[in-house]
C-alpha positions as CSV (number, residue, x, y, z in Angstrom):
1,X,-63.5,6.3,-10.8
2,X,-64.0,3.3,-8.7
3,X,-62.6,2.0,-5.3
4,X,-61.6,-1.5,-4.5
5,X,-58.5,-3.4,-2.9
6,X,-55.1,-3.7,-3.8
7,X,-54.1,-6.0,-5.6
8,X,-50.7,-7.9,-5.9
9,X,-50.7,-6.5,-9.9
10,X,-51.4,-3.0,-8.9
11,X,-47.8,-2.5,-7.5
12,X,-45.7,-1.4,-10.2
13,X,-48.5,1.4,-11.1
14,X,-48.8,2.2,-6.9
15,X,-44.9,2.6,-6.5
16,X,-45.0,5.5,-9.9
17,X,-47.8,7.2,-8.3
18,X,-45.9,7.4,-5.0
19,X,-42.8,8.6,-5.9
20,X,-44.9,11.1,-8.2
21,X,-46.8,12.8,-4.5
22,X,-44.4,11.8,-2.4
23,X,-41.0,13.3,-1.3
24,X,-38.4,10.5,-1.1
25,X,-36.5,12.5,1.3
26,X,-39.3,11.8,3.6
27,X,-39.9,7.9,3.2
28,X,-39.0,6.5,6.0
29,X,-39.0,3.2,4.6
30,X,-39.0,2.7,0.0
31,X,-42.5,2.0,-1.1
32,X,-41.6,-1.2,-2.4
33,X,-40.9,-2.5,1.2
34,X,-44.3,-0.6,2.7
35,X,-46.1,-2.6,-0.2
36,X,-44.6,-5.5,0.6
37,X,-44.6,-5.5,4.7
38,X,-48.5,-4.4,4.3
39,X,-49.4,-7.2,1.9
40,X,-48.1,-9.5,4.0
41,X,-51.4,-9.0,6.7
42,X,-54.1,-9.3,3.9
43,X,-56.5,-7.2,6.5
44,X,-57.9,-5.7,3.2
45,X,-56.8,-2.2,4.3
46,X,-55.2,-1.1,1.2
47,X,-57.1,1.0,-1.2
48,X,-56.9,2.1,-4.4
49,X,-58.7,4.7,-6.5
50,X,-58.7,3.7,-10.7
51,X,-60.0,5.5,-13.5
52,X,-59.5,3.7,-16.6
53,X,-57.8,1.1,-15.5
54,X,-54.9,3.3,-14.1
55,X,-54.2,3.7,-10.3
56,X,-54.5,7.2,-9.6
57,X,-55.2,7.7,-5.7
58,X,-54.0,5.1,-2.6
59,X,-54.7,4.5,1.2
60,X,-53.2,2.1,3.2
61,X,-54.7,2.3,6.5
62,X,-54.1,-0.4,10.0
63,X,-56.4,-1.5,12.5
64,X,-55.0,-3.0,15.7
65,X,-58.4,-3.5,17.7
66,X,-58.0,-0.4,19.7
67,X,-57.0,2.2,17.4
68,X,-57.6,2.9,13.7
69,X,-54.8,4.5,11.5
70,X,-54.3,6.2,7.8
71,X,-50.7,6.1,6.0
72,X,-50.1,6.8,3.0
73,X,-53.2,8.4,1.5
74,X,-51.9,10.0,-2.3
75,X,-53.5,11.5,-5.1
76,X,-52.3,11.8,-8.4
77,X,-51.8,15.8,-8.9
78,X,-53.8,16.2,-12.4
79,X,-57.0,14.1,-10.1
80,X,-56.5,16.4,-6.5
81,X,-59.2,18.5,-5.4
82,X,-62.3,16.4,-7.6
83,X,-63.4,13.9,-4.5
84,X,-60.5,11.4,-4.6
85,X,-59.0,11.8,-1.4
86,X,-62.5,12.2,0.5
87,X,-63.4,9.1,-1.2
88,X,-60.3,7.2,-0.5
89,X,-60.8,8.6,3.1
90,X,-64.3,7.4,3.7
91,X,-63.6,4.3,2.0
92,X,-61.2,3.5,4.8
93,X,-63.4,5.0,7.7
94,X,-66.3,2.4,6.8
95,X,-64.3,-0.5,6.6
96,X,-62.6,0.9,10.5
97,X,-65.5,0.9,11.1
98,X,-67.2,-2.5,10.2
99,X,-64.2,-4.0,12.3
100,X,-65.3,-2.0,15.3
101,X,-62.8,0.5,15.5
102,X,-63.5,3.4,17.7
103,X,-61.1,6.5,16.6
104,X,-58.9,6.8,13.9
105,X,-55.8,8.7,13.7
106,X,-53.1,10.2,11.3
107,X,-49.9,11.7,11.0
108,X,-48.9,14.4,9.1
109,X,-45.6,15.5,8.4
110,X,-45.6,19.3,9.5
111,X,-44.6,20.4,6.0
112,X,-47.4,18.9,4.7
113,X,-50.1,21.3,3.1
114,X,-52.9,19.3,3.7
115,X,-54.3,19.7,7.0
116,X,-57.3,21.6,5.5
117,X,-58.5,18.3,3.4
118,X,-58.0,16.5,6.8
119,X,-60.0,18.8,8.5
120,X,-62.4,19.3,6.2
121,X,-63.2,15.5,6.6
122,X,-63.9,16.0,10.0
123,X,-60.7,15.8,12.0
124,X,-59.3,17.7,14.5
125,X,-55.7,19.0,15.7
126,X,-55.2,16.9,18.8
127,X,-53.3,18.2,22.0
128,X,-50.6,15.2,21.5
129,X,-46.8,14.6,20.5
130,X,-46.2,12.2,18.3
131,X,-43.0,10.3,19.0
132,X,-41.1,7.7,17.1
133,X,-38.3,5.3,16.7
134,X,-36.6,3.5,13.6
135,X,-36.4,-0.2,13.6
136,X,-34.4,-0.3,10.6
């Protein structure tokens, strides 16, 4: 298994795997326009995990100079629970932060079972409420 970037090829293969893991009651936005608005920065925040030659884990993550986030982190369920996601996870906390970044944060919808993986790579349950607003 091997990490590297996103690349403009890899999209067709990254939209199956997320509608595979993730529920499309949730999206907030289709992946094909999350793909799209992210490639459009080229900060080289978009990861993906491939084992031969097929994309089976993302992260997308965003840096804004104060704060570091994760979105979007999936693992293809035959590949869950040998390293991916912690790899995927440090992969993204390096590059944060080689560009400086001081804290990192995440959101997790609340009927999402994987707070232990989260905290098991070392973060914490914050005291906060998380607010947010549609655009379109």
């Amino acid at each position: 298994m091997k990490i590297r970037n996103y690349h403009k090829s890899d999209k067709e293969s990254v939209i199956s795997l997320w509608k595979e893991v993730f529920n499309p009651k949730k999206y907030h936005n289709t992946p094909e326009i999350v793909i799209n608005m992210k490639t459009k920065h080229n900060d080289d925040l978009f990861f993906v995990a491939e084992q031969d030659n097929k994309i089976i884990g993302t992260v997308i993550s965003g840096y804004d100079g104060h704060r570091g986030w994760i979105y979007s982190l999936a693992v293809h369920p035959k590949f869950r629970r040998i390293g991916i996601g912690t790899s995927l996870v440090e992969k993204v906390l390096s590059k944060l932060e080689k560009l400086g970044c001081l804290k990192v944060n995440l959101q997790i919808n609340s009927d999402n079972d994987v707070i232990d993986f989260y905290k098991k790579n070392g973060f914490l349950i914050e005291d906060r409420v998380s607010m947010g607003k549609k655009l379109y």
